[in-house]
N, C-alpha and C positions, 0 to 999 in steps of 0.2 A: 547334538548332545555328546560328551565327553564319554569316553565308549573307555570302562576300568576292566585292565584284562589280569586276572589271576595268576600265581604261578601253577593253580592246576591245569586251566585252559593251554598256559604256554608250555608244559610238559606232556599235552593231549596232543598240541598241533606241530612239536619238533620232528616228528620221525617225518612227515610226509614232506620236510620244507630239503632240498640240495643246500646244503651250507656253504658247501666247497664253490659251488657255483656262484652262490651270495658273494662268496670272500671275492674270488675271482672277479665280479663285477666292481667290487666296492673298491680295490686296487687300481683296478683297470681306471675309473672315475677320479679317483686322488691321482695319476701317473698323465691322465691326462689331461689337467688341469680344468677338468669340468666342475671340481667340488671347490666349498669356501669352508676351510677348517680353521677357526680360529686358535691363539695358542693354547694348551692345556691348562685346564683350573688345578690347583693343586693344595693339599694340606698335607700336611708330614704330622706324627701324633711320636711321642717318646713315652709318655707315661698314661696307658700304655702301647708298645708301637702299634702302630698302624698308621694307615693313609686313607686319603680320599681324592678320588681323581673327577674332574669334572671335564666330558667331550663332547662338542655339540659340533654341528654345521648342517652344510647342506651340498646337495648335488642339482647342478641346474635342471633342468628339463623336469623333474622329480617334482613329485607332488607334497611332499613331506619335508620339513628338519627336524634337526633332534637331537634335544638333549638330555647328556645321560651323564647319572651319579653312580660313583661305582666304591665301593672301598673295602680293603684288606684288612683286617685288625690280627694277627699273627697268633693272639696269645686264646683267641676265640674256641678254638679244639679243646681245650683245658678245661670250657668252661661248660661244654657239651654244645656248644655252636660252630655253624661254618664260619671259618674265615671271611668270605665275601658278603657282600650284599647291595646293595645300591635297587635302583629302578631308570627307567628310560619314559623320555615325554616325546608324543609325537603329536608336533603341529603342523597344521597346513600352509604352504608356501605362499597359497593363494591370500587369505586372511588374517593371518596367525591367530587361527582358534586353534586352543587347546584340541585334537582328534582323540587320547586315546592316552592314558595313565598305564603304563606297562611295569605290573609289579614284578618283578620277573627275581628281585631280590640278589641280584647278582649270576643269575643263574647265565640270562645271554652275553655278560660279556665273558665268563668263561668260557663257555661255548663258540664264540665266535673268534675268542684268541685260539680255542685247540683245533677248530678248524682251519683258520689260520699257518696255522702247523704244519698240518697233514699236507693243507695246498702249497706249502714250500718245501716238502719234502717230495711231493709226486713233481716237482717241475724241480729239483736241485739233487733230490738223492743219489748215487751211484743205481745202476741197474740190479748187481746183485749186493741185497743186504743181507749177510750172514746172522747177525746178532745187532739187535735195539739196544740201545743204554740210554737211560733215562736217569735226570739228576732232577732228585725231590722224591716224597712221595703223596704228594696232597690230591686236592680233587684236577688241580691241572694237568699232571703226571698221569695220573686216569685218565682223562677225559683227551689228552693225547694219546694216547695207547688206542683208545676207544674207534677216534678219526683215523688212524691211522689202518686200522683192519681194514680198510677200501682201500688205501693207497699201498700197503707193501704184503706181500705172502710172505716176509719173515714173519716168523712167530717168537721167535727168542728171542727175550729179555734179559738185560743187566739191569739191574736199579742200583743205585744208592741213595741213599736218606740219612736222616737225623740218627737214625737207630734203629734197632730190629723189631721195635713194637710196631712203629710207623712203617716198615717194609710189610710186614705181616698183613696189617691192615690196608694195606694195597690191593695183595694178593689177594685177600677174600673176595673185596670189591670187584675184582678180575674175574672172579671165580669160574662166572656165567661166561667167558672168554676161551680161545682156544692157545690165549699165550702160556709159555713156560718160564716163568719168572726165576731168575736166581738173584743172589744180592750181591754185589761186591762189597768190600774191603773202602776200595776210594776212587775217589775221582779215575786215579792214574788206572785203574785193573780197566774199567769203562775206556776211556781214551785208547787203549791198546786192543781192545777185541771188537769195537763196535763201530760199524759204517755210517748210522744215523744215530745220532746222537741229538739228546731235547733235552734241556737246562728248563728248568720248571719251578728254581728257587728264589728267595728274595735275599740271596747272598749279598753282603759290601765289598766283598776280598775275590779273586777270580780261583773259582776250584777249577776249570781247567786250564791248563798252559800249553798245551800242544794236541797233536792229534796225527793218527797216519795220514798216509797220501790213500787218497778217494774218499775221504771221510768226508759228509755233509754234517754239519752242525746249524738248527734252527735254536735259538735262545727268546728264551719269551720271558724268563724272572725277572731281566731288569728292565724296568720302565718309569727311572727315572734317574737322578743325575749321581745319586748314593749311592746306586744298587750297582755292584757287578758281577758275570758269574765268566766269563773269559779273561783271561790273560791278553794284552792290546798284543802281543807278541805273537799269540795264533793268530787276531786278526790281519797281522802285518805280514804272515807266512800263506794265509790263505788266498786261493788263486781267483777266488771270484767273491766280495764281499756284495751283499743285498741289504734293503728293509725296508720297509712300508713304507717309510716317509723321510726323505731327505732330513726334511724341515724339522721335524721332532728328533730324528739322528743328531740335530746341531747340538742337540742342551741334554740329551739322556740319554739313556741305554747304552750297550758294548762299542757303536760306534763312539758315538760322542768320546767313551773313555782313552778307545787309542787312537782319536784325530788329536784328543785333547797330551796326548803323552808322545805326539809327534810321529806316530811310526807309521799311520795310513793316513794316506792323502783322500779328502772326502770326494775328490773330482773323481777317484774311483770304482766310487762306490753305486751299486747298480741301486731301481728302485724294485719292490715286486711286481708293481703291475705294469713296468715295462720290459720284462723277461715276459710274461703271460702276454700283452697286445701284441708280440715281436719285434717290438720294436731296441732291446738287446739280448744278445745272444746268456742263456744260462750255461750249466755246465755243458764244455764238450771236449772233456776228456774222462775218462773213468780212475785216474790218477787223480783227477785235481781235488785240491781240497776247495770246498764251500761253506760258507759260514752266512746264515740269513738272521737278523739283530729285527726282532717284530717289539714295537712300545706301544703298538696298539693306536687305530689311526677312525678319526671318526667316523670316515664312510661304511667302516665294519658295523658301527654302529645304527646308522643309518639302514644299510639294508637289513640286518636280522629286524630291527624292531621293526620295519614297513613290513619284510615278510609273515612275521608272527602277527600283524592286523589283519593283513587281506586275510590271512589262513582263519583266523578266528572269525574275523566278521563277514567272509567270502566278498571282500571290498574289491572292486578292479584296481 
């Protein structure tokens, strides 16, 4: 029987599940060619924007695939709604029966892109970070911030955003938090004072172009072939380029834009879950710059929705 799990259920069962860990395996599995991710389903919306992204596959050995509907609609805050939404379907590898309708509403692929985050920051950051800069201020920019309290003891913040209402409303959400939030000006104040830096927007134009020596930069807004929030010119300056998935790097996100504008070679280009199994080396210099390009890779998907079943229905 097709086992329908709640978004309250799956917000009762998130604290006890390691995320980091999840992401960590679910790289690891895409890096070493155990998963079958077919390409991205995709809709693009104009009037009015938004998207809708559709990722399914599967991991051998795994008892599960899974496919999941996810979508952005931009103009949804205005109208007293989240931006996201979507759900994940989890069938058995064995039969393909339907296992498990996960309304999660958007919530785990959030979730699973901002741990995602955190885990490229604890395996690419400089050691010492003075100052966080965060570019957006939506529920990703949070929910970054969030994963992040495990992975760094800085506590100071730069944001920038749209404006100061959407900064404001950050902070509140923060509230419950021991960060110190201040706002920049622009992109460039952030680029000059902050070691980690997380791009969290659905920009077309790149707000940043540069960055000092030992800055890590993880970009999660663009995750598709419109979107860009770097400059292909930091990625062509920076000394170690990463991201989840080769294969989805070829057609979207920051790489895609500066393989596509000629300045990085994609034979360059490291993946995550081959920095995490060791089998390449991540940062090893406290000068270098690092820049890691996440478009969001199915096996993320895969493991958070298996984890939020077993957790709910103590399934082995």
């Amino acid at each position: 029987m097709t086992r329908i799990i709640l978004r309250q259920e799956i917000e009762a069962a998130l604290p006890a599940i390691d995320l980091l860990a999840a992401m960590e395996q679910a790289f690891v599995a895409w890096s070493s060619g155990r998963a079958v991710v077919p390409p991205v389903g995709e809709m693009l919306f104009t009037q009015p924007p938004g998207e809708v992204h559709i990722k399914y596959g599967y991991v051998s050995g795994e008892p599960y695939y899974v496919v999941k509907v996810a979508s952005g609609f931009y103009q949804n805050p205005s109208l007293g709604l989240p931006s996201s939404n979507g759900l994940m379907l989890l069938f058995s590898q064995a039969t393909g029966e339907l296992v498990s309708v996960v309304l999660d509403e958007g919530m785990l692929t959030d979730q699973r892109t901002a741990a995602a985050g955190a885990l490229a920051a604890r395996v690419f950051a400089p050691e010492e970070v003075r100052v966080i800069g965060v570019l957006g201020t939506g529920i990703q920019a949070e929910l970054q911030l969030r994963h992040l309290l495990n992975v760094t003891e800085c506590r100071d913040v730069l944001v920038w955003g749209r404006g100061a209402a959407q900064c404001a409303a950050l902070r509140r959400r923060l509230a419950d938090t021991a960060y110190r939030l201040r706002f920049a000006e622009s992109p460039v104040q952030i680029a000059r004072s902050c070691q980690l830096i997380v791009t969290t927007t659905p920009a077309t134009a790149p707000l940043l172009d540069a960055v000092g020596p030992g800055t890590h930069v993880t970009a999660v807004g663009s995750d598709t072939a419109e979107k860009q929030e770097l400059s292909p010119s930091l990625l062509a300056a920076a000394d170690v380029v990463a991201v989840d998935s080769r294969t989805q790097a070829a057609s979207r996100g920051e790489v895609f834009r500066a393989v596509s504008a000629g300045v990085l070679d994609m034979a360059r280009v490291l993946e995550l879950g081959e920095v995490i199994g060791g089998e390449q080396p991540g940062r090893t210099d406290a000068r270098q710059i690092t820049v890691v390009d996440l478009t969001g890779v199915a096996t993320q998907d895969i493991a958070i929705a298996t984890a939020i079943y077993r957790s709910v229905t103590h399934a082995d």
